[in-house]
C-alpha positions as CSV (number, residue, x, y, z in Angstrom):
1,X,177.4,193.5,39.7
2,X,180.5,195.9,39.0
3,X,179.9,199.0,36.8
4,X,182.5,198.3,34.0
5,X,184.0,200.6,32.2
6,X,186.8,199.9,29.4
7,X,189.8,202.2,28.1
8,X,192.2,202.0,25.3
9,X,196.2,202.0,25.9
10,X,198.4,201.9,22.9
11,X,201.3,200.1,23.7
12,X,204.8,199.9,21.8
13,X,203.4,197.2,18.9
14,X,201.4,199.4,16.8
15,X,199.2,195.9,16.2
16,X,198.5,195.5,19.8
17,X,196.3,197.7,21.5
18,X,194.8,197.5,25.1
19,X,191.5,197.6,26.6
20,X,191.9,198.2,30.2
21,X,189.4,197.9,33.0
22,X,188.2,199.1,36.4
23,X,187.8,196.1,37.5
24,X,189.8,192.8,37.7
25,X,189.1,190.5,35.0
26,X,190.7,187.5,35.9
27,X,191.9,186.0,39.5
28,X,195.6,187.3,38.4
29,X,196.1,184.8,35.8
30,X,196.7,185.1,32.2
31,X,195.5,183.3,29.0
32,X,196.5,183.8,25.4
33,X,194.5,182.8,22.2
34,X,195.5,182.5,18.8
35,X,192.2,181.6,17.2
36,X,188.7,181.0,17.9
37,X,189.1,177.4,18.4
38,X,191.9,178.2,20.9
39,X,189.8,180.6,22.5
40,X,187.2,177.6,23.5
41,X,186.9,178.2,27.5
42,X,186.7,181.9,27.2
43,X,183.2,183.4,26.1
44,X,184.8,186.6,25.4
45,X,187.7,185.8,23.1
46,X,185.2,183.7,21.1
47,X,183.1,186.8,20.7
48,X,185.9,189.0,19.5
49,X,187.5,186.5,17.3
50,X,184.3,187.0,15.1
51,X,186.0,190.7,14.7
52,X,188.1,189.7,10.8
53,X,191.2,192.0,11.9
54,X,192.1,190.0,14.9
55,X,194.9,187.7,15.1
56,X,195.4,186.8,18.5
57,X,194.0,188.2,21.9
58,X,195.5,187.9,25.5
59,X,193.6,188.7,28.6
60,X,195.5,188.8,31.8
61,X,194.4,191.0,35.3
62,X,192.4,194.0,34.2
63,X,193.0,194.0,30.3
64,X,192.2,192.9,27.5
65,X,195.2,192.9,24.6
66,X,194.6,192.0,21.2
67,X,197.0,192.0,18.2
68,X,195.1,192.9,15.0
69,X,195.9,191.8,11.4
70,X,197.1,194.3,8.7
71,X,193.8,195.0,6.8
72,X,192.8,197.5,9.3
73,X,194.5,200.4,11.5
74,X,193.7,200.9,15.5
75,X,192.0,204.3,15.1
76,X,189.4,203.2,12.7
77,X,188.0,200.3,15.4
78,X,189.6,201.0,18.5
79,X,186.5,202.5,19.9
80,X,183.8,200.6,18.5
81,X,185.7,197.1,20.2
82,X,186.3,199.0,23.4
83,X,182.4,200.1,23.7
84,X,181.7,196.1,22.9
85,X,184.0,194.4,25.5
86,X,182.6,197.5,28.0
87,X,178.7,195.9,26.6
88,X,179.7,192.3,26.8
89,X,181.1,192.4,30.9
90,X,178.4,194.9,32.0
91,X,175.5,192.8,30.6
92,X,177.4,189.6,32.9
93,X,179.2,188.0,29.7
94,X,182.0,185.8,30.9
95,X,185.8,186.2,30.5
96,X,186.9,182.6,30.9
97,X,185.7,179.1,32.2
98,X,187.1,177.5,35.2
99,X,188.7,175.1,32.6
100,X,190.6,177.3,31.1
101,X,194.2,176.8,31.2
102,X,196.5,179.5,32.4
103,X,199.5,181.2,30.6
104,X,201.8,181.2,33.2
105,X,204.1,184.6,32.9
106,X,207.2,184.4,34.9
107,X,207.4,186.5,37.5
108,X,210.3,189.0,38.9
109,X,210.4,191.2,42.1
110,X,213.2,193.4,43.0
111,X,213.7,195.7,45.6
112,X,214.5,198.6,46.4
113,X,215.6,200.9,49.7
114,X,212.9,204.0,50.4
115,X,214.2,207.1,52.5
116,X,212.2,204.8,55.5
117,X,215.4,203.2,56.3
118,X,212.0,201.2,58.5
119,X,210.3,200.3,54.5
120,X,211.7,198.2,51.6
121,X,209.5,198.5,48.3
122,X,209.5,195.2,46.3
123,X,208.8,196.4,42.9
124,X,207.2,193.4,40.3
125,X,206.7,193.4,36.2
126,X,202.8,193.2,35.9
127,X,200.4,195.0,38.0
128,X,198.7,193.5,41.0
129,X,196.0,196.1,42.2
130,X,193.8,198.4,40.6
131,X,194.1,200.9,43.2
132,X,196.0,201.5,46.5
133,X,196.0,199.3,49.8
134,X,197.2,199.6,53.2
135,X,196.8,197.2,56.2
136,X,198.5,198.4,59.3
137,X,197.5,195.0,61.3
138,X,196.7,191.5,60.5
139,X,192.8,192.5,61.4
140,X,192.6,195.2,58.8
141,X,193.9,192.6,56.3
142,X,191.4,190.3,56.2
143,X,189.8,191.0,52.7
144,X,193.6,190.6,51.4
145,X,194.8,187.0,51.5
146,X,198.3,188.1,50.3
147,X,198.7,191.1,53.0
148,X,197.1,188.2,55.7
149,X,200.4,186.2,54.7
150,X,202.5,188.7,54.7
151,X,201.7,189.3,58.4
152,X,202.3,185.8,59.6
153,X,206.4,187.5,59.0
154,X,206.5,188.5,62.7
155,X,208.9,191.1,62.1
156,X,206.1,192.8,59.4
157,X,204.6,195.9,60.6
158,X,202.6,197.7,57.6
159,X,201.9,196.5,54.3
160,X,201.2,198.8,51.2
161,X,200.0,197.5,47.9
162,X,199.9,200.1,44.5
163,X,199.9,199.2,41.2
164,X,202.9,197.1,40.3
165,X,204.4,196.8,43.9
166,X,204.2,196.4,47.4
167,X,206.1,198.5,49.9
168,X,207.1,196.7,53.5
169,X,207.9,198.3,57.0
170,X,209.2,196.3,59.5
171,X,209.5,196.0,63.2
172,X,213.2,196.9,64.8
173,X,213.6,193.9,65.9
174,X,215.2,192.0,62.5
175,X,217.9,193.9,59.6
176,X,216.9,193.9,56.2
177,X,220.2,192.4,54.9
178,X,218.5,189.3,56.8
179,X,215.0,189.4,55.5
180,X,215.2,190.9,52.1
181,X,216.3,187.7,50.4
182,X,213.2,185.4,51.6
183,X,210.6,188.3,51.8
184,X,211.8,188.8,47.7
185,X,210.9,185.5,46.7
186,X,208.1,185.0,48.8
187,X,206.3,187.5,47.2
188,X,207.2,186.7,43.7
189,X,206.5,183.1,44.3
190,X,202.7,184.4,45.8
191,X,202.0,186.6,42.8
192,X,203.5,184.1,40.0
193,X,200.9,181.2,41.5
194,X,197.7,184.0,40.9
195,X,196.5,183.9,44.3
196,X,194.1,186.4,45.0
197,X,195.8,189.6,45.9
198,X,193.1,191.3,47.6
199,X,189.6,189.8,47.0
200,X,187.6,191.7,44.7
201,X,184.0,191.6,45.8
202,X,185.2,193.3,49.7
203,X,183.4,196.3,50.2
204,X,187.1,198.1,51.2
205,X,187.1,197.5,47.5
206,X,184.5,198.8,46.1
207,X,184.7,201.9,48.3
208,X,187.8,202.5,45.8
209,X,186.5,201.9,42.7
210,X,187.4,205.1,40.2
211,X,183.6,205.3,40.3
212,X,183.2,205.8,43.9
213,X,186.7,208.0,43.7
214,X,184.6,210.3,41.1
215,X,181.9,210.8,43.1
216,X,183.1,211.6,46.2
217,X,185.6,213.8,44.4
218,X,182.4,215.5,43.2
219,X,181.6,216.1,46.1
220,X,184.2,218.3,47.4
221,X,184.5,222.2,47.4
222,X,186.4,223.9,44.4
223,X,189.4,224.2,46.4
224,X,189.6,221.1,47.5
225,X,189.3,220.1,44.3
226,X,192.5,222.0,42.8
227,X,194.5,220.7,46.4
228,X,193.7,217.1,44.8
229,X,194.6,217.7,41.3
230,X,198.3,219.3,42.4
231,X,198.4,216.0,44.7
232,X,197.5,213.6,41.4
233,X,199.7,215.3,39.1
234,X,202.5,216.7,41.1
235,X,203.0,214.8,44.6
236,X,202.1,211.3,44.4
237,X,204.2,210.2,41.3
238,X,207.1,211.7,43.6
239,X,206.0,209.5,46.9
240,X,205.1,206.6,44.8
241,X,208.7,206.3,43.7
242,X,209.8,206.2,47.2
243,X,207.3,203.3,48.2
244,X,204.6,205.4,49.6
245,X,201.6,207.4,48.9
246,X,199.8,210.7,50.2
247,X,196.0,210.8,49.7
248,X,193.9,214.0,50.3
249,X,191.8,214.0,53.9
250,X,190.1,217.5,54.5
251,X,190.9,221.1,53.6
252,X,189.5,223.9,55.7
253,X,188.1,226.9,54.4
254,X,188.3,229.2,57.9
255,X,191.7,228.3,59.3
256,X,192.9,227.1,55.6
257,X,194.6,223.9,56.9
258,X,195.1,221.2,54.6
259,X,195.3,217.4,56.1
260,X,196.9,214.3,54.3
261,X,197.3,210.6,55.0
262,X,200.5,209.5,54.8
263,X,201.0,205.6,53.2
264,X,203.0,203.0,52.9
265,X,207.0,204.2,53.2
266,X,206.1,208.0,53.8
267,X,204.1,207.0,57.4
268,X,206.7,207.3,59.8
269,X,209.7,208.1,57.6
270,X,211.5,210.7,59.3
271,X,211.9,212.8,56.1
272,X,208.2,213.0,56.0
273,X,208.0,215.8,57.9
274,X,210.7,217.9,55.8
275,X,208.7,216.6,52.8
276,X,205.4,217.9,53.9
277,X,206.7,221.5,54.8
278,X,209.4,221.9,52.8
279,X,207.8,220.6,49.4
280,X,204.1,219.6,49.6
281,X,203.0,222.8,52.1
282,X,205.2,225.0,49.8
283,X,203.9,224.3,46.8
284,X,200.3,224.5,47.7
285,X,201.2,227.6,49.6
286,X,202.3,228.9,45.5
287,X,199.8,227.6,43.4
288,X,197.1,228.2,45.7
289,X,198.3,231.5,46.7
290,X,196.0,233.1,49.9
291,X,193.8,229.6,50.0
292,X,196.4,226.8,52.1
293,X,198.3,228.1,55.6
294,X,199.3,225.2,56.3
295,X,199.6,221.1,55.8
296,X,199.4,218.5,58.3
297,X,200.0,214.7,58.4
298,X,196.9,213.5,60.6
299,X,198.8,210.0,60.7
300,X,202.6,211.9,62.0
């Protein structure tokens, strides 16, 4: 049974708050209620609609919204509803019924070029993964139904799934003024139906939960640990615009050689390399000055 654990995001209602968790809640649909009687096929909006402050509660992916009535603020409840949705899933309370009927949101994707002139990142308006993915073949897809699909394009060659997108290298063998169009809607036609992105209960997945990222960050030396922390804050939001991602592999104490994993757009890219010595080896090189020599990509 997953180890949930629930946070609070204030978003820009200062009626609605969210409770978001580690894990998926629902198959990537969404349901909204506006009262308890509304709320009849899910177990957990019944149980919060016994709460007097709120007025209407939609659950959708990995969160929990709910829009609270005037005779109360946020900060004086916030925590004690976040600690009893975090109860209710951990002690195997259910979200929602099979017979629940879905709030279909309407979907958009867009894309958008990466320095890869090989990668195209098709960028969508909800999240679809909790954490990152990447398939290089149709074999190392097989606990994602959506990357196995993706595949059966023959001129696909990596597929990289983070948060609210999904970044696409191709073979040379078709343009991407030919492709772009179909690839586009395919996707947005794939997420907008809720099929299951990448299937929840794989043990590729659970080897990511933040859980298992804690503990094996734990786990690491104290310089390691800064190396990680400069990646979190200072790289990856940088990458992750451009379609990819960089994740931290070893650091050696003796010859003081960093190694990353390059993802998605970055793997391959021919910047990549000016990237990682230019910017990413530099800047270790400064704010861990005497402890990194040098950084390599063990993936090119």
């Amino acid at each position: 049974m997953p180890d949930f654990k629930i946070s609070t995001h204030n978003t820009t209602n200062p009626a609605i708050i969210k409770f978001e968790a580690n894990e998926f809640l629902t198959q990537h649909q969404s349901f909204e209620f506006n009262n308890i009687d509304d709320a009849k096929n899910s177990p957990l909006a019944q149980q919060l609609f016994y709460l007097p402050f709120v007025k209407k509660i939609y659950i959708s992916g990995n969160f929990v919204a709910i829009e609270r009535f005037n005779i109360i603020e946020w900060d004086d409840v916030k925590e004690e509803v976040r600690a009893q949705i975090e109860d209710y899933l951990n002690e195997g309370g259910s979200v929602v019924t099979e017979s629940a009927k879905t709030k279909k949101v309407p979907v958009t994707v867009y894309a958008e070029s990466t320095p890869n002139p090989a990668a195209v990142k098709f960028v969508a308006n909800k999240r679809i993964v909790t954490t990152t993915h990447e398939f290089t073949s149709i074999d190392e897809a097989s606990y994602s139904p959506f990357a196995t699909e993706l595949f059966h394009f023959p001129f696909v060659k990596n597929v990289f799934f983070d948060e609210n997108y999904v970044s696409i290298t191709k073979f040379d063998v078709a343009d991407w003024q030919d492709v772009t169009m179909e690839l586009r809607e395919f996707i947005r036609s794939y997420i907008e139906n809720g099929k299951d992105i990448v299937l929840s209960d794989a043990p590729e997945v659970k080897q990511k939960t933040q859980q298992a990222q804690d503990k094996e960050f734990e786990n690491l030396d104290d310089v390691s640990k800064e190396i990680v922390n400069i990646l979190e804050e200072y790289i990856k939001p940088a990458v992750a615009s451009d379609g990819g991602n960089i994740q931290f592999e070893s650091y050696d104490p003796n010859s003081k050689v960093v190694k990353v994993i390059l993802q998605g757009a970055c793997s391959g890219c021919p910047s990549s390399t000016f990237t990682l010595k230019n910017g990413i080896e530099n800047m270790l090189k400064e704010m861990l000055k005497g402890k990194v020599n040098m950084v390599e990509a063990i993936n090119g």
